[in-house]
C-alpha positions as semicolon CSV with decimal commas, in nm:
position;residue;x (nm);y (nm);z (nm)
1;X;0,000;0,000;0,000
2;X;0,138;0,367;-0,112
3;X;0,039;0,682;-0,031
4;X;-0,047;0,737;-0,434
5;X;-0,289;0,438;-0,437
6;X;-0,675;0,372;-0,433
7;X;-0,659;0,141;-0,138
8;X;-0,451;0,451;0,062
9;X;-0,694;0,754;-0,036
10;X;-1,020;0,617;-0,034
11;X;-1,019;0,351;0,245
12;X;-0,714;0,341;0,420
13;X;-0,629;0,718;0,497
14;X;-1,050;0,826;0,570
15;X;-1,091;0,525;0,794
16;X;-0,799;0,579;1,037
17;X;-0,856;0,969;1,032
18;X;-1,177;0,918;1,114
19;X;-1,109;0,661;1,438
20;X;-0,784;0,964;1,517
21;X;-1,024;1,238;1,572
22;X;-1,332;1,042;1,752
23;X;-1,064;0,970;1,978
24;X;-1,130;1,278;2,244
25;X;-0,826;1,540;2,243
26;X;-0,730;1,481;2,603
27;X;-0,689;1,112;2,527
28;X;-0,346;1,137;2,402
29;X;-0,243;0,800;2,423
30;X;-0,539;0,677;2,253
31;X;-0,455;0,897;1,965
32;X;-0,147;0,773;1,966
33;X;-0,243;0,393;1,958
34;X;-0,488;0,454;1,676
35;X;-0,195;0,589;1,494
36;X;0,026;0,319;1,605
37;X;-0,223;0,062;1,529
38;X;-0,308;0,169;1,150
39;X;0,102;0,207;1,116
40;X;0,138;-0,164;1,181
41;X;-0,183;-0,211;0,951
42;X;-0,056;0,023;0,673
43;X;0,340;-0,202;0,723
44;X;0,154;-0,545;0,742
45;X;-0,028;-0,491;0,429
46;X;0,271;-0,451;0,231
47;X;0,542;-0,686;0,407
48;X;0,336;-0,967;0,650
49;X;0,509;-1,134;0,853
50;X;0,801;-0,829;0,820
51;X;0,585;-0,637;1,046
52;X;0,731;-0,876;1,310
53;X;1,065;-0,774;1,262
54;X;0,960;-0,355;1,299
55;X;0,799;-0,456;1,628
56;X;1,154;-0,631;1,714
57;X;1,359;-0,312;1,682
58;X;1,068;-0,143;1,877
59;X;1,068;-0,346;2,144
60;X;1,481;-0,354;2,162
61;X;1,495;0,009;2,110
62;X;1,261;0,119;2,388
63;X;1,431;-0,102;2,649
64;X;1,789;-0,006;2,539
65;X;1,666;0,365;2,578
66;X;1,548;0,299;2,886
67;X;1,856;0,130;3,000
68;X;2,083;0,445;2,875
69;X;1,988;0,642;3,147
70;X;1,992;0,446;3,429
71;X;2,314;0,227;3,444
72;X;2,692;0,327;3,472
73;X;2,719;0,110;3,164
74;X;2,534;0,327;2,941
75;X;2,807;0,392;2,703
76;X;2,795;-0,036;2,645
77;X;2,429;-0,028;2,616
78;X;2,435;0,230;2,316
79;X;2,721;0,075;2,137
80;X;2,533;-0,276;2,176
81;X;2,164;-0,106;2,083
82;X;2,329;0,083;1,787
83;X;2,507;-0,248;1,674
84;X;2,210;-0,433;1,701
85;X;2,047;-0,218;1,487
86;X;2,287;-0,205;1,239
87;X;2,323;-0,632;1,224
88;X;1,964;-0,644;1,130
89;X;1,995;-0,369;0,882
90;X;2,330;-0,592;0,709
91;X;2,164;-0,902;0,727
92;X;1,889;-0,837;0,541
93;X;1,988;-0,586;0,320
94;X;2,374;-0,674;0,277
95;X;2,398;-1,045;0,347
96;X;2,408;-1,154;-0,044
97;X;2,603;-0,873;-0,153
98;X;2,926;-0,909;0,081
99;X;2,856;-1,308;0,051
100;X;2,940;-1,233;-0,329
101;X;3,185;-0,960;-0,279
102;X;3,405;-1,173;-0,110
103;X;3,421;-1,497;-0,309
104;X;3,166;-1,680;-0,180
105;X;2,967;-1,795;-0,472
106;X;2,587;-1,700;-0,565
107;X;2,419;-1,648;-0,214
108;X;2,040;-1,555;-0,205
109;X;1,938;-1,239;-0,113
110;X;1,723;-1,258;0,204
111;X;1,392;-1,065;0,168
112;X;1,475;-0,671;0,195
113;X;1,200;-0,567;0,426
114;X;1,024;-0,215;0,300
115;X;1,161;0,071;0,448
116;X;1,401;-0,083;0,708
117;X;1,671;0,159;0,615
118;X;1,475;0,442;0,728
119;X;1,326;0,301;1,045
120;X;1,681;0,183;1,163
121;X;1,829;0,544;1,095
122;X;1,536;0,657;1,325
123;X;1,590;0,398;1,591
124;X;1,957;0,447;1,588
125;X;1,907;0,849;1,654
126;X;1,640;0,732;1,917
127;X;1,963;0,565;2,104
128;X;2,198;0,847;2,057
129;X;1,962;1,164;2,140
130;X;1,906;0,946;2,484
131;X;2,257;0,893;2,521
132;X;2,383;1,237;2,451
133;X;2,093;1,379;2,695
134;X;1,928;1,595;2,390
135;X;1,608;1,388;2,496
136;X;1,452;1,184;2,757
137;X;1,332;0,809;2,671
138;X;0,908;0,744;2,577
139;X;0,797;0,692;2,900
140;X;0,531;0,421;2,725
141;X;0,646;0,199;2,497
142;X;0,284;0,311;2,266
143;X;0,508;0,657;2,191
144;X;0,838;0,467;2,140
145;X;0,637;0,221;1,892
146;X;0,487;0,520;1,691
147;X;0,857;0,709;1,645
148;X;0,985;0,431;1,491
149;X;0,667;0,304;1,299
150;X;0,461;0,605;1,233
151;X;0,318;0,532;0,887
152;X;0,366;0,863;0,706
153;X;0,761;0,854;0,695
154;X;0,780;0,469;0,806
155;X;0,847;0,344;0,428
156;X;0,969;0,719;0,232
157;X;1,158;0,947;0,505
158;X;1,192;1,228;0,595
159;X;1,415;1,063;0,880
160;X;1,282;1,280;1,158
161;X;1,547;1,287;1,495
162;X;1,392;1,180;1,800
163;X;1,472;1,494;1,956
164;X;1,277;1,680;1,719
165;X;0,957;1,468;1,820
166;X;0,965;1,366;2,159
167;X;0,797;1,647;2,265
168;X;0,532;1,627;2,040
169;X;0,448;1,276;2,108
170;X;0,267;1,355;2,420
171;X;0,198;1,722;2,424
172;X;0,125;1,834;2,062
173;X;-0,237;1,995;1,961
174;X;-0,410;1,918;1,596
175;X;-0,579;2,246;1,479
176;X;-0,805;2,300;1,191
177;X;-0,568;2,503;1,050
178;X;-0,295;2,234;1,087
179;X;-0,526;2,001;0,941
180;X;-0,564;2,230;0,680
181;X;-0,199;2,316;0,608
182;X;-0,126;1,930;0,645
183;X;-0,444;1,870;0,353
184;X;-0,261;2,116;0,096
185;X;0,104;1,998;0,126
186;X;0,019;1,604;0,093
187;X;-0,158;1,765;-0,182
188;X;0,074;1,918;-0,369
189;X;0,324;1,579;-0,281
190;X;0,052;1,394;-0,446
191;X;0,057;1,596;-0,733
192;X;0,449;1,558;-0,758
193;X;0,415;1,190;-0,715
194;X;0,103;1,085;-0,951
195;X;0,123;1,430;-1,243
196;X;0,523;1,445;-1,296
197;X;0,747;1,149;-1,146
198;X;0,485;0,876;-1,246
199;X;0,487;1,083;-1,615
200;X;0,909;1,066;-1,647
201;X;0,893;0,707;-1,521
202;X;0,753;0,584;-1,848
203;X;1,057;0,721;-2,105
204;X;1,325;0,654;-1,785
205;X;1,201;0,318;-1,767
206;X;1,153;0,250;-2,086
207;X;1,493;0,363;-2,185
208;X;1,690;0,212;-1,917
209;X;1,563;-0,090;-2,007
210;X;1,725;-0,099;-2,379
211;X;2,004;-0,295;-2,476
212;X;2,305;-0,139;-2,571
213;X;2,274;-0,146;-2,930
214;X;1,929;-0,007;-2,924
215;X;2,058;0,298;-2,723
216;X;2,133;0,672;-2,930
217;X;2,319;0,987;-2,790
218;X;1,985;1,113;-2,809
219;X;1,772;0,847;-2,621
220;X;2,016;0,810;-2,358
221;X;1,990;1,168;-2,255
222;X;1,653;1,188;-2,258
223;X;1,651;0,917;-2,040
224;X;1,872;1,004;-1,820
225;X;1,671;1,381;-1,748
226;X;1,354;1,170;-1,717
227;X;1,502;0,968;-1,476
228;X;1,682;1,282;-1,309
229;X;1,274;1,443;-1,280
230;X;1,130;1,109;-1,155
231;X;1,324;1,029;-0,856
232;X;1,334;1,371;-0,769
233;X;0,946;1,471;-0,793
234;X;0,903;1,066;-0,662
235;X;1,102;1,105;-0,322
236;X;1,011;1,511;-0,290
237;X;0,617;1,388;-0,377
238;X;0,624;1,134;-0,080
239;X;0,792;1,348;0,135
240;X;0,615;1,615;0,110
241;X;0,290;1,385;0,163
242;X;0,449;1,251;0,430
243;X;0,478;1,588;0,597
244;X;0,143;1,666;0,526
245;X;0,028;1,350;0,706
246;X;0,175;1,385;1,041
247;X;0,050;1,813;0,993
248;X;-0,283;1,668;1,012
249;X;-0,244;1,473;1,348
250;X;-0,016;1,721;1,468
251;X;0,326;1,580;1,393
252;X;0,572;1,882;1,248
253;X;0,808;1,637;1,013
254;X;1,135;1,860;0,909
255;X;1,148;1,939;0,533
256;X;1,313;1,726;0,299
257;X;1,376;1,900;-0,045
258;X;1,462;2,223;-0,112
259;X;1,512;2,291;-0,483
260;X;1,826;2,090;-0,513
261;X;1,825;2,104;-0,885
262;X;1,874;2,498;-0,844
263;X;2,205;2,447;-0,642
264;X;2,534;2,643;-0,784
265;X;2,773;2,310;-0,650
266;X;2,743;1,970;-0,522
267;X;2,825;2,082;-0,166
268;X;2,494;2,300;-0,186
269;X;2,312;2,077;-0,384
270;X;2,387;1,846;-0,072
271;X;2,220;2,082;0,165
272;X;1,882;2,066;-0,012
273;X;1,837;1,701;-0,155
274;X;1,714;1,438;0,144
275;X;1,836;1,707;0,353
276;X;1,720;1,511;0,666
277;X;1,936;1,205;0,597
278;X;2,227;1,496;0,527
279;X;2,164;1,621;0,872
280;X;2,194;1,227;0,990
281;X;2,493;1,125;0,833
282;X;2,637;1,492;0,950
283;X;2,484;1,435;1,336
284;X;2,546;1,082;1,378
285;X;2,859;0,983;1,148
286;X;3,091;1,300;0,990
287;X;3,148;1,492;1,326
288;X;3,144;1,196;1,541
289;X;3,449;1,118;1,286
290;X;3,598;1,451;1,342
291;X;3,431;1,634;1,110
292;X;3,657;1,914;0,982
293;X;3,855;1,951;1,311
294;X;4,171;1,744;1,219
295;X;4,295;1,882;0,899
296;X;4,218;1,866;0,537
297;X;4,290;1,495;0,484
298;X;4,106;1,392;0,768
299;X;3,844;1,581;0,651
300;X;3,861;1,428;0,295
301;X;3,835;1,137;0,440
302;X;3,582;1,175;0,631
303;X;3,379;1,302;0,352
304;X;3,452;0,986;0,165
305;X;3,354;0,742;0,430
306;X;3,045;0,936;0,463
307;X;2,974;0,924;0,106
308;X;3,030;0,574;0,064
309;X;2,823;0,479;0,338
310;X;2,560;0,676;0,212
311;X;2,594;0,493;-0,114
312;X;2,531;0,169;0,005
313;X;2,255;0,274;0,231
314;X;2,093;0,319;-0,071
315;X;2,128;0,059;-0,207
316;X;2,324;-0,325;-0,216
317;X;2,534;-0,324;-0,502
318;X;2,813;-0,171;-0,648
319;X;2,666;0,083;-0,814
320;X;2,528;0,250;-0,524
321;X;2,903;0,237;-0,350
322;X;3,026;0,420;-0,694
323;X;2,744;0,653;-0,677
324;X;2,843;0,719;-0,301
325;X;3,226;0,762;-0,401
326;X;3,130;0,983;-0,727
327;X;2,977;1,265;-0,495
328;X;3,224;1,185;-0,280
329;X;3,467;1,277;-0,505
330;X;3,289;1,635;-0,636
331;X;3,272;1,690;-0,265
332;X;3,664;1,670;-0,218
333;X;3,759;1,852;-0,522
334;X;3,524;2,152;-0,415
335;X;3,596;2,172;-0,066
336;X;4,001;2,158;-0,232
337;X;3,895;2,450;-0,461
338;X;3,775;2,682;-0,209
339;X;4,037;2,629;0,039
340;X;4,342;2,703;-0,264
341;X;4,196;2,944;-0,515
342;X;3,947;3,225;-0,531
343;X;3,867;3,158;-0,907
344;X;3,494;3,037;-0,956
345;X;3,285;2,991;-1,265
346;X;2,978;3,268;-1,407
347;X;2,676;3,111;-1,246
348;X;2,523;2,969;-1,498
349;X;2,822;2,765;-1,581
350;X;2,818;2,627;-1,213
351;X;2,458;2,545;-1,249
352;X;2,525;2,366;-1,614
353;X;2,830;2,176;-1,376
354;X;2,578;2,093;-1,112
355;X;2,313;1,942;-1,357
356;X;2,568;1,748;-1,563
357;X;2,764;1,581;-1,219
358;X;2,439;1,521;-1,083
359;X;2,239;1,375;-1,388
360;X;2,543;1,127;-1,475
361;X;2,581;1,036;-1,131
362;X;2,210;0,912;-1,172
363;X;2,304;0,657;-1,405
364;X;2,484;0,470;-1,156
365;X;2,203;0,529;-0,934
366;X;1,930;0,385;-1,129
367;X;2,140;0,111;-1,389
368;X;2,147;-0,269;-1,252
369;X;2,471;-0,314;-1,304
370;X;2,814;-0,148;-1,388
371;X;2,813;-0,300;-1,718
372;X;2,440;-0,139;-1,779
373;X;2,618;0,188;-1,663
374;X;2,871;0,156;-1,896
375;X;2,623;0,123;-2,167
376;X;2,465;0,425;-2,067
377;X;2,804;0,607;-2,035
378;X;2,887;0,517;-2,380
379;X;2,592;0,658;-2,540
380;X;2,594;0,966;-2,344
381;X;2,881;1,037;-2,493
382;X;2,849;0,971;-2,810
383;X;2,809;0,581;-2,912
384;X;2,529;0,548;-3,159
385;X;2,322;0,225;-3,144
386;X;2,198;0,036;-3,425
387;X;1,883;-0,080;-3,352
388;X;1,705;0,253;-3,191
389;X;1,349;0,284;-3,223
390;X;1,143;0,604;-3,368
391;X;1,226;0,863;-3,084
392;X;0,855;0,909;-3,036
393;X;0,803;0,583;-2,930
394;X;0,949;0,684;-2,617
395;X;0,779;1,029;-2,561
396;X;0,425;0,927;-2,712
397;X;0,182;1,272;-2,743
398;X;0,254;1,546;-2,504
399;X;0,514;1,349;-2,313
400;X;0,796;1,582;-2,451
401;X;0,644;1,897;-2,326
402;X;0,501;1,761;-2,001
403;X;0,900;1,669;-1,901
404;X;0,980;2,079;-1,993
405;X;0,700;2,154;-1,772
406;X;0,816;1,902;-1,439
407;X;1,173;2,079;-1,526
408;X;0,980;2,410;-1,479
409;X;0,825;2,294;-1,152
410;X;1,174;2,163;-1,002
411;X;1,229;2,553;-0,949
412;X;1,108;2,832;-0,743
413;X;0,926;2,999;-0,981
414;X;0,592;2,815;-1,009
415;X;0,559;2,934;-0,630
416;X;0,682;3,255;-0,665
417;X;0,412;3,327;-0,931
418;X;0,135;3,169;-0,739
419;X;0,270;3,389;-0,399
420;X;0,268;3,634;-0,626
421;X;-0,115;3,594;-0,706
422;X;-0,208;3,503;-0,402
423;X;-0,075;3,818;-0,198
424;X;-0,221;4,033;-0,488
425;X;-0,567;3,911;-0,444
426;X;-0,838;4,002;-0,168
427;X;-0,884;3,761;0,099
428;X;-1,234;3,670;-0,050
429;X;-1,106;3,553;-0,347
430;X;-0,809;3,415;-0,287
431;X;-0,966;3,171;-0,042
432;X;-1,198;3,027;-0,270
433;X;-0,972;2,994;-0,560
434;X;-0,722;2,781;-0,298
435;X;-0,980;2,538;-0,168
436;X;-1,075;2,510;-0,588
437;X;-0,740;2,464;-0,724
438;X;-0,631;2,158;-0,438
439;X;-0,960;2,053;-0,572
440;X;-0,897;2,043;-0,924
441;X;-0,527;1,892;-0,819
442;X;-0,683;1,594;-0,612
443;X;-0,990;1,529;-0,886
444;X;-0,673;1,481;-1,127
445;X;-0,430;1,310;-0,943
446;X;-0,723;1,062;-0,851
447;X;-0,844;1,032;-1,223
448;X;-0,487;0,925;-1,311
449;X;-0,447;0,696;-0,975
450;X;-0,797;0,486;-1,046
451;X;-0,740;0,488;-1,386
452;X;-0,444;0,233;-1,374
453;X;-0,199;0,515;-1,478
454;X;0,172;0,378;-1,494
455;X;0,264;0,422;-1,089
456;X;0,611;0,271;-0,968
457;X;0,762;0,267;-0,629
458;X;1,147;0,330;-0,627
459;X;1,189;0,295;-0,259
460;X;1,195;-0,070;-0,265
461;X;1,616;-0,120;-0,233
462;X;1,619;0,146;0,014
């Protein structure tokens, strides 16, 4: 079940708001388990039997937590919870691929279990906020349950710190005009998801999927921007629904995108892609390392071992690891520039250098293998296939100018305008024309969701 689905909008997502709000404000905890409950409903519908394994790390987690704060062994208890954590993580997402790695033949992959990666990041920073004091353990195990499971980000991100929530798990307030706010962003996710990433899926896919002597200079670019607007307006969509979920039960998720494709370098473009898991890896891995506080080559370094790890917490396979130790590698080389020379590009060149290192790195990203990337590679650069079919059969109608118009809406400017618009006009019309154009978005989105329309889910490696 995904939050761009029949089954979520129309049964799912009515139902358990519904039993939320008969639940009497004061009753916090009941609130909570209704939320907790429909979490383990929304994870059991998708994995099973997996959903026994999420209430394993919540039931670990919460005791460890406990046990941080009252034992002169704390610092044991951490390093066990946070190992434990990560051994169930490697098992089932890395057992195969170091099997193979090392010479050990063809191993099976166990099952990955959806969205483990994301609610062992949150468990882990459940551990360390206790340990480093930032927060104080769930004092019921219902709160510690619905940090780690809470449906909106349980399966997508945004990785929300414990620290950032604890409070809110036992004193927040819903508001109609949270509920509100919390409507018109999962709206506007939705949107992303179902009108533009589901739209660029179709020629990424499509083309990815080619062999290499059916792939042109031409068709391998195109894929490789369609693929560059999917998995942005895919993982932006469901965060931003995400975010609007928890607004409407009073849960304030951090933001998770912020016009990345608009960034001048791939240090900045790191500060507003999956900025929460940026913030992790910073928090919880890069200054715990040392940061920048021993040196350039330590700092180099740690910048690589960040970006590797990153890499293959995306994903098991090689190609994630490369993808990892390409932005490593732009990372090093800028941080190098601006410490030894004061010469920078014109803007727009640094953009164009942005798009291009970011874009190719995608390749690795989204090809099965390194030979597939080097297929890719090839073409990009000039290799001309052989067996190439019309280039319309791969943007069929308006396709073409739908992809110019997602490119538009990866910038600032479509909300600038509509800012624009919106301060301009009287409070009694721009009201009405709000609550009409969500309308118009959702009567789309769902017109293209129960019509079948083409609807993948990339999050199922992560």
């Amino acid at each position: 079940m995904v939050f761009a689905g029949v089954p979520f909008l129309f049964y799912f997502l009515p139902v358990l708001l519904a039993a939320y709000f008969i639940v009497p404000m004061r009753m916090r905890a009941g609130r909570n388990l209704v939320l907790l409950v429909g979490s383990l409903i929304f994870y059991a519908w998708g994995e099973g039997s997996y959903v026994l394994l999420l209430l394993l790390s919540i039931f670990m987690n919460h005791l460890i937590a406990h046990r941080l704060g009252r034992t002169a062994l704390a610092r044991r208890w951490l390093i066990g919870g946070v190992a434990a954590n990560l051994l169930l993580l490697g098992w089932f997402k890395y057992a195969g691929f170091f099997g193979r790695s090392i010479g050990l033949g063809e191993i099976a992959d166990p099952h990955l279990p959806l969205g483990i990666s994301f609610f062992t990041f949150q468990a882990i920073s459940y551990l360390v906020d206790v340990a480093r004091q930032e927060a104080k353990p769930a004092r019921r195990l219902i709160d510690s349950a619905l940090y780690i499971a809470s449906f909106p980000q349980l399966i997508a991100g945004p990785i929300v710190r414990f620290q950032t929530i604890a409070t809110a798990l036992t004193e927040r307030r819903e508001t109609i005009a949270l509920f509100a706010e919390g409507v018109r962003i999962f709206l506007l996710g939705l949107g992303q998801k179902v009108l533009f990433a589901n739209l660029a899926a179709g020629p990424a896919d499509a083309i990815f999927a080619l062999p290499a002597d059916g792939l042109s200079p031409v068709l391998a670019w195109i894929g490789m921007v369609a693929y560059s607007l999917q998995i942005f307006f895919d993982f932006a969509g469901y965060s931003n629904m995400a975010i609007g979920l928890g607004l409407m039960v009073g849960f304030r998720f951090p933001a998770n995108f912020a016009t990345p494709y608009c960034a001048q370098s791939v240090t900045e473009f790191w500060r507003r892609w999956h900025m929460t898991l940026s913030r992790w890896f910073r928090d919880y891995l890069y200054i715990p390392l040392g940061g920048n506080r021993h040196g350039e080559g330590r700092t180099i370094a740690n910048l690589w071992i960040v970006f590797l790890l990153c890499g293959l917490w995306h994903g098991a396979a090689w190609t994630f690891v490369l993808w990892g130790a390409w932005h490593g590698l732009f990372l090093s080389v800028e941080r190098l520039a601006r410490q030894h020379t004061r010469w920078t590009l014109p803007r727009p060149l640094r953009h164009l250098y942005l798009l291009v290192a970011v874009m190719f790195g995608w390749v690795l990203f989204r090809a099965d293998t390194l030979s597939h990337a080097g297929d890719l590679y090839t073409a990009l650069l000039g290799r001309q296939g052989t067996d190439a079919l019309p280039l319309a059969a791969y943007l069929p109608g308006m396709t073409g100018l739908w992809l110019g118009v997602a490119a538009l809406f990866a910038t600032p400017l479509p909300q600038l305008i509509m800012t624009g618009l919106m301060n301009r006009a009287p409070l009694a019309v721009s009201a009405p024309s709000t609550i009409i154009g969500f309308s118009l978005l959702f009567v789309a989105c769902a017109a293209f969701v129960a019509g079948g329309a083409y609807n993948p889910f990339i999050y199922f490696r992560f």
